[in-house]
Steps between C-alpha positions, in 0.01 A plus 500: 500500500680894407502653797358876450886691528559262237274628229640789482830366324227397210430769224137565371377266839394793723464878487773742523397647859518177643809459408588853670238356785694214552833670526385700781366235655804387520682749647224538802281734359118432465353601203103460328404616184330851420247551207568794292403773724712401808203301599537144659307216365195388696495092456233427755070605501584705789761736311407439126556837367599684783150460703694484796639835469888344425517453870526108568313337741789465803569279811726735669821497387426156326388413149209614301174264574340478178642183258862579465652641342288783484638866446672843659762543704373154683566276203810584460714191514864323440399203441560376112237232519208786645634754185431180272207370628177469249347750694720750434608391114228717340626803725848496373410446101260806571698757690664804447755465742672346836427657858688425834453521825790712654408484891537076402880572413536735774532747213320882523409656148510892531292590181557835346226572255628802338829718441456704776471227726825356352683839580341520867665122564823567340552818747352324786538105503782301539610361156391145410401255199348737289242320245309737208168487447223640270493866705770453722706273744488241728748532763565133664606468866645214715218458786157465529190788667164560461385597135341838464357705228551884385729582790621795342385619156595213238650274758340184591694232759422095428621296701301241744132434351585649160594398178736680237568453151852336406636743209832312573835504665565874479868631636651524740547335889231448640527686916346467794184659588585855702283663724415750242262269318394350796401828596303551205236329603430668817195748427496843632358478862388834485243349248349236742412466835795345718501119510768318713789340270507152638140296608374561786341167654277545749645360856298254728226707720588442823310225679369409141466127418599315198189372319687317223492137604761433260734698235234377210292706621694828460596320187187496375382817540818617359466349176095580514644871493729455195163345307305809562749701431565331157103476408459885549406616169397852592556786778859350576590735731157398733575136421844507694368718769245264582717207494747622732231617702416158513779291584580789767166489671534083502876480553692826608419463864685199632818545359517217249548732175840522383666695214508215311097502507480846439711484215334243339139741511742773345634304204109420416433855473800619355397226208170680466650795427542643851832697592695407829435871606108432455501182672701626798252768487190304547682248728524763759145647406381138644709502775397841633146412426529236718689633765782285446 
């Protein structure tokens, strides 16, 4: 039987950006296919044509749900027998071009979508592997952050949860991510109301008992949260609210929340669209309302 990172050594027996997919692949980097458009395939009911809004359906910070592979940032894989698989044959004879996932190769994509944007990086970011695109450049650091759009005019970050179109190797050495980009993605708190950097977890009410007879319970409800929080299909912003509120009102006053919960609520949102600043926000909305 050819194994799938053997095909490619066979002319005329797959598609060109396979051949680039697979030799990504195989230097760590998960990549999917884009239609033309930027647009990733939908190859389940659920996401046929972008119904799902090109945000896949997410187990937090585990692999998309619907049949796999499916598409986005989520789909994006290393593995030469996923890229060949029948269900992902007719993608790569159809598309326009190859997409990776940088946060996957601890890799952050600075995208600089016009000429001014080009100038403002070369004055103010540490030089790195400089790849040209259709407007502008890509500027490719060593280290991984959270992906976020427009931070300044023409500048988008993509990184974790993100995809970004491979236009190639580019130039020069790739650097390590400064605190300059990281910084980027910091918003202006003079726009927003203050919300604490780090998650605050409610601690045990003194005198409070423990009503979780065991840690399936917490589990559950946990993972009950997440599903809401991916079915919302309208007034996102309420949705979350009213989840946290939720799990906060059932399990923020016996100490048995960690972090690790917490994070896993905020990595549902943030897949529906939500921004860590707005989560934070309405994670301490439902702890004030509570009294917590």
């Amino acid at each position: 039987m050819t194994h799938p990172t053997d095909i490619q050594r066979t002319p005329g027996r797959i598609p060109p950006l396979l051949v680039v997919a697979f030799d990504l692949a195989a230097a760590g980097v998960p990549v999917l296919p884009l239609r033309a458009g930027k647009l990733p395939f939908g190859n389940c009911p659920t996401c046929a044509e972008s119904a799902c809004g090109d945000r896949p359906h997410m187990k937090a910070g585990g692999p998309c749900q619907c049949p796999r592979p499916c598409h986005g940032w989520a789909a994006a894989t290393t593995d030469p027998r996923t890229l060949a698989s029948p269900a992902w044959s007719a993608a790569w004879r159809a598309a326009g071009s190859v997409a990776y996932h940088p946060g996957g190769a601890d890799l952050t994509v600075v995208d600089l979508d016009s000429p001014a944007a080009v100038a403002w990086a070369r004055a103010e970011l540490p030089p790195t592997r400089t790849v040209a695109t259709t407007r502008g450049e890509h500027w490719v650091y060593r280290g991984a952050m959270q992906s976020t759009n427009a931070v300044r005019p023409g500048v988008d970050i993509k990184s974790h949860m993100s995809y970004a179109r491979w236009r190639g190797h580019g130039t020069g050495t790739t650097t390590a991510l400064p605190d300059d980009v990281r910084a980027l993605a910091v918003k202006d708190p003079s726009a927003h109301r203050p919300v604490p950097h780090t998650i605050a977890v409610p601690a045990a009410v003194r005198g409070g008992v423990c009503r979780h007879r065991s840690p399936a319970y917490l589990e559950r409800g946990i993972s009950m949260a997440e599903q809401h929080i991916a079915e919302a299909h309208s007034a996102i912003h309420n949705s979350v609210y009213r989840v946290f509120l939720a799990v906060l009102s059932t399990h923020g006053r016996c100490g048995c929340l960690t972090e690790a919960h917490v994070e896993r609520l905020f990595v549902a949102a943030h897949v529906k669209g939500e921004s860590p600043r707005h989560c934070a926000v309405a994670w301490a909305n439902a702890r004030t309302a509570l009294g917590l």
